[in-house]
C-alpha positions in Angstrom: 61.0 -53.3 27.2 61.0 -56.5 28.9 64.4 -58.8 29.7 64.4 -62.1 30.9 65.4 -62.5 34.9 65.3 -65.9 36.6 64.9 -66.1 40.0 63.9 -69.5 41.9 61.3 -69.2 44.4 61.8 -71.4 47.6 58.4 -71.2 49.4 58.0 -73.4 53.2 54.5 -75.1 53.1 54.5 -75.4 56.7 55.7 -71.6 57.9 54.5 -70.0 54.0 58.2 -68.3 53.9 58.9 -67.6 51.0 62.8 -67.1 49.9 64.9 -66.7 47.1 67.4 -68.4 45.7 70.3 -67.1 43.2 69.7 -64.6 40.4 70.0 -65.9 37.3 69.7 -63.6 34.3 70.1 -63.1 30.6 71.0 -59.8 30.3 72.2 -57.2 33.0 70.7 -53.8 31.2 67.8 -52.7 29.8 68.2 -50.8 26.5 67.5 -47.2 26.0 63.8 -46.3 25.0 62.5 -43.7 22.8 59.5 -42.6 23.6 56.8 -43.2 21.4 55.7 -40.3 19.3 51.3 -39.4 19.0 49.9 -37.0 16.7 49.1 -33.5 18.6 51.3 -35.0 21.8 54.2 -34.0 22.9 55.7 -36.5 25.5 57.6 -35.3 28.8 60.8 -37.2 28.5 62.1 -38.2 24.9 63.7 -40.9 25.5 64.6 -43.0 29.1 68.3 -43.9 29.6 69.7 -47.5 29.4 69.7 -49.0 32.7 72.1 -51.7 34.2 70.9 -53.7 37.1 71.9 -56.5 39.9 70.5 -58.5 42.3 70.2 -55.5 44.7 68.8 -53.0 42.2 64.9 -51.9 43.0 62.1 -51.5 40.9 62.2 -48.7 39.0 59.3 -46.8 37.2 59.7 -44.3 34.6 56.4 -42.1 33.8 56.5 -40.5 30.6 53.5 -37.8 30.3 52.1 -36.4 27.1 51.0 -33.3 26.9 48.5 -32.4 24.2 50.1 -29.7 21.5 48.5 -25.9 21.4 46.2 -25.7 18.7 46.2 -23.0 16.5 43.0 -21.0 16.1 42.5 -19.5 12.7 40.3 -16.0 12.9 37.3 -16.3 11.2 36.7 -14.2 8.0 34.3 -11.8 8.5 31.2 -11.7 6.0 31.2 -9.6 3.1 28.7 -6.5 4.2 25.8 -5.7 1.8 26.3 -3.1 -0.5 24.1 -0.2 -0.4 24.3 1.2 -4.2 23.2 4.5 -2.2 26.0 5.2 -0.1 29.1 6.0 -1.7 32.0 3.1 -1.7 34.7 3.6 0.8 37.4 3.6 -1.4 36.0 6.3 -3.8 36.8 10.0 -2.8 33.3 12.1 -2.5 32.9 15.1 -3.7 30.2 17.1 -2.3 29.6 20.8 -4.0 28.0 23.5 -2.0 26.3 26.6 -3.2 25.7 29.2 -1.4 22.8 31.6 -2.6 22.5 35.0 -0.8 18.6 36.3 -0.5 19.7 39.8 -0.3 21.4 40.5 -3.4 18.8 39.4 -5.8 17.5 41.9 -8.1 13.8 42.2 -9.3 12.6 42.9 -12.7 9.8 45.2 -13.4 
């Protein structure tokens, strides 16, 4: 934010001095600013303080840095696997019966 400060400028056309006469100004302070918000930003310093000055104060510079926001990465869903109709379905139990036949005890007929 800007304020109004008037200051008259003496300048020598013979040396090229230049001097300054008395300060005249509007206001003495500079309101406090809010720093602007910006979508996926997140700025350093929210807001600068109010600032009174005088004749003697120097120029002062406030940087405010934004610093883009994290994004969040959503996993990617993983394809639906084929389905085999020949392999049994995960979720189903299998049952698997097993018969076991000994050679030795068959019997012939004659």
């Amino acid at each position: 934010m800007s304020q109004r400060h008037q200051v008259t400028l003496f300048t020598d056309t013979v040396t090229g001095e230049i001097t300054f006469g008395n300060w005249n100004f509007d206001h003495s302070s500079f309101e406090s600013v809010v720093s602007p918000s910006s979508k996926g930003y997140t700025p350093d310093i929210e807001s600068v303080e109010a600032l009174t000055v005088t004749p003697d104060s120097k120029d002062t510079n406030v940087t405010v840095t934004y610093t883009k926001n994290p994004v969040e990465v959503q996993p990617t869903p993983k394809p639906a696997e084929p389905v085999d109709s020949n392999k049994p379905s995960p979720t189903e139990p299998t049952n698997i019966v097993t018969k076991q036949v000994n050679p030795t005890s068959a019997t012939a007929k004659s």
